[in-house]
C-alpha positions in Angstrom: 0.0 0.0 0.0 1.3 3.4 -0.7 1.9 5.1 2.8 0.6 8.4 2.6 -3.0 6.3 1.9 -2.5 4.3 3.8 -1.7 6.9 6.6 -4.6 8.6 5.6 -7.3 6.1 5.2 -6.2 5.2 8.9 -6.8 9.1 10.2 -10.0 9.1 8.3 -11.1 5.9 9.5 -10.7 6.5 13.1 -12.0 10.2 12.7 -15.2 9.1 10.8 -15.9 6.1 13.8 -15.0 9.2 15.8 -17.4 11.1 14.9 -20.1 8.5 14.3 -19.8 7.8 17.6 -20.0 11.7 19.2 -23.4 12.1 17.0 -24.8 8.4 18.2 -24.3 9.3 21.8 -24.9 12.4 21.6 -28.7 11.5 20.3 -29.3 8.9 22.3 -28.3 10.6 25.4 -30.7 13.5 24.5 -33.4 10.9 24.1 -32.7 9.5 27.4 -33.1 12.6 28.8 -36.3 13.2 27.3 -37.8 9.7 27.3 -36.7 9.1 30.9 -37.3 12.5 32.5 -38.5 12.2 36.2 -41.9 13.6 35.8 -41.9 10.4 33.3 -40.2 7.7 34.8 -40.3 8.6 38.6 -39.5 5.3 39.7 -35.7 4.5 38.1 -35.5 1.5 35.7 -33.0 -1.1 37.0 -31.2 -3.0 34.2 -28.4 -5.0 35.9 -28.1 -8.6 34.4 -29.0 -7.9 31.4 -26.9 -10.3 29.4 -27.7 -8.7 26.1 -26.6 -5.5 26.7 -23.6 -6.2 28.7 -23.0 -8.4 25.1 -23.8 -5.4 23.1 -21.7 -2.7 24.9 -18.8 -5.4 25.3 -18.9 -6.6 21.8 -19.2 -3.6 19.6 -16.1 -1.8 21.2 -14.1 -5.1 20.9 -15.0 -5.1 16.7 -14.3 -1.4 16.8 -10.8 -1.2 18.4 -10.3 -4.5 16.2 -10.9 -2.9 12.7 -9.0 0.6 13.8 -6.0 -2.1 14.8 -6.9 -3.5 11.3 -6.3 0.0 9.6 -3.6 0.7 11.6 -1.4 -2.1 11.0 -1.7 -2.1 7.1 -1.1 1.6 7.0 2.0 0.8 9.0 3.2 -2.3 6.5 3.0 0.5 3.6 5.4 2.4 5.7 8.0 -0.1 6.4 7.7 -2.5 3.1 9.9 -0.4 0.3 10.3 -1.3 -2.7 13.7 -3.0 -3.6 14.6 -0.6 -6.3 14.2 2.1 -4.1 17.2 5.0 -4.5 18.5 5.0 -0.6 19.8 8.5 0.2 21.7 9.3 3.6 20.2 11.7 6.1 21.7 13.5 9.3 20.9 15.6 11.5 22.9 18.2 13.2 22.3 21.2 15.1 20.5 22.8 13.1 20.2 21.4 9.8 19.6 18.2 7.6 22.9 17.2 5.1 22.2 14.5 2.6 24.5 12.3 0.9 23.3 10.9 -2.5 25.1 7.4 -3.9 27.3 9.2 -5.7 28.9 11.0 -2.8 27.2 14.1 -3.5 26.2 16.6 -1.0 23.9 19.2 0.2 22.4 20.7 3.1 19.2 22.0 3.5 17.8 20.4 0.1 16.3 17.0 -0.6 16.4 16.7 -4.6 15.0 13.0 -5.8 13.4 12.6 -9.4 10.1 12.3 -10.0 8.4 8.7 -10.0 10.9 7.0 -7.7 10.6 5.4 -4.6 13.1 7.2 -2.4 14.5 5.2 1.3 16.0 7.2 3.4 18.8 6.2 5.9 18.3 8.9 8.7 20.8 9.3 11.8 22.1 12.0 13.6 25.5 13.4 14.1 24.7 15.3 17.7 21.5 15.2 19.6 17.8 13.5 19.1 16.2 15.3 15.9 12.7 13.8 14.6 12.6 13.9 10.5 9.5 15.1 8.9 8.0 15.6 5.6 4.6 16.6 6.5 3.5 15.9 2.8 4.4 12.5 2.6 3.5 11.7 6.2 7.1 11.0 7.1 8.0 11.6 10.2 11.2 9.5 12.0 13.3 10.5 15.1 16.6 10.8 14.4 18.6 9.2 16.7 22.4 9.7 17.7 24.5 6.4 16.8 21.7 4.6 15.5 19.7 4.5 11.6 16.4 4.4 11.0 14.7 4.4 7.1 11.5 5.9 6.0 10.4 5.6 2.4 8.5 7.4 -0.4 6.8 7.6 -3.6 7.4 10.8 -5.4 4.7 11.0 -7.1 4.4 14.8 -7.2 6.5 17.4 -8.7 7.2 20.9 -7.0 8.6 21.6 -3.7 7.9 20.5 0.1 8.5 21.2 3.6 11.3 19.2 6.0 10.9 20.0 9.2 12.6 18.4 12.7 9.9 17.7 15.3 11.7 16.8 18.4 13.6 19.9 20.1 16.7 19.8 19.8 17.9 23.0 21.2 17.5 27.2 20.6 16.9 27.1 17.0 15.3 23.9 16.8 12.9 26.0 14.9 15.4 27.2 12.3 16.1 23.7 11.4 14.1 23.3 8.3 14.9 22.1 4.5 13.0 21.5 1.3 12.4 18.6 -0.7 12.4 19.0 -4.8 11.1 16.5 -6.5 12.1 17.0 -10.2 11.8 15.0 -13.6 14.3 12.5 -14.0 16.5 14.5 -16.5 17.1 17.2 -14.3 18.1 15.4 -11.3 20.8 13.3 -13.4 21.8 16.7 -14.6 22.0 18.2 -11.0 23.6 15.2 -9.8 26.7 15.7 -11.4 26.8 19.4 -10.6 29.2 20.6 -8.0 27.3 20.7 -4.3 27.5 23.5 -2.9 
C-alpha cells in the first residue's frame, strides 16, 4: 500500500468512527433525557443482568478497536515495506540542519532533490542530539537518533517543492532547522547530480 494512503485512510477511518460515535451518543443521550425524564419515569428503571446489553456494549467496542487495529497495522506495513529498487539516500541531522548524501557521494544541506516517479529510502541518523525527521506531505515523520539509523520511504509521485521540518527539540533554534524537498523530472536530477554541491 502506498503510505501516505495508507496513513490517511487510517486518520479518516478512526475520525469518521469518531465522529459516528460523538453524534450516536450524543442523540441517544438527549433521548434518554427526554424519554426518561422524572416527571416520566419517577421510579428508576434497573437494568443490571441484562446479558444482552452487557454483550452489546462489550462486543461492539471489541469489533471497533479490532478494525481501527486493522487499519492501523496495514497503514504501517506501507510504511516499512519499500520497494527493492528504491534509491536510498543518507540523512543526518545536526544542530540545526539536515545534510544528505546521495550514492554518488554528493552533498547538500538543506535540500532534498530526488526525481520524479521513484521510490526514495531514506537512511536517517544524527550526528549530535535526538532530531525527529518530517516531511509533512508525505507523512514522514522518524526520530533521528544519535548512533543509531532508522529508514522511511516514499513515492514521489508529485513534482514541485515540500517542507522538511525536525519535530523533536533539539535546542534554541530547533525552529530554524528546516529544508525543502524537490522532487524534479528525471533528467534534471541526473543533470543536477553531477553538478558541483554546494
Amino acid at each position: 500500500m502506498d503510505p501516505v494512503r495508507g496513513v490517511d485512510l487510517a486518520f479518516w477511518y478512526i475520525i469518521g468512527v469518531s465522529f459516528l460515535f460523538l453524534v450516536g451518543i450524543g442523540v441517544v443521550m438527549v433521548y434518554f433525557v427526554i424519554k426518561y425524564r422524572r416527571s416520566k419515569n419517577p421510579i428508576p428503571t434497573d437494568i443490571r443482568d441484562n446479558l444482552n446489553l452487557e454483550v452489546v456494549w462489550t462486543a461492539i467496542p471489541t469489533v471497533i478497536a479490532l478494525t481501527m487495529f486493522w487499519v492501523g497495522w496495514e497503514a504501517y506495513l506501507g510504511l516499512r515495506a519499500l520497494p527493492e529498487d528504491a534509491l536510498e539516500i543518507e540523512v543526518g541531522g545536526q544542530q540545526y540542519s539536515w545534510i544528505f548524501l546521495y550514492p554518488n557521494d554528493k552533498e547538500t544541506e538543506g535540500e532534498l532533490v530526488v526525481p520524479y516517479g521513484s521510490a526514495v529510502k531514506l537512511n536517517i541518523t544524527s550526528w549530535d542530539v535526538l532530531h525527529s525527521f518530517y516531511i509533512p506531505s508525505y507523512r514522514i515523520k522518524v526520530d533521528s537518533v544519535p548512533g543509531m539509523t532508522t529508514y522511511a520511504w516514499f513515492n514521489a509521485d508529485r513534482l514541485g517543492e515540500f517542507d522538511i521540518l525536525c519535530t523533536e527539540y533539539c535546542g534554541i533554534d530547533h525552529a530554524y532547522m528546516l529544508a525543502k524537498l524537490k522532487i524534479v523530472p528525471e533528467e534534471e536530477y541526473l543533470a543536477w547530480l553531477e553538478e558541483d554541491s554546494y
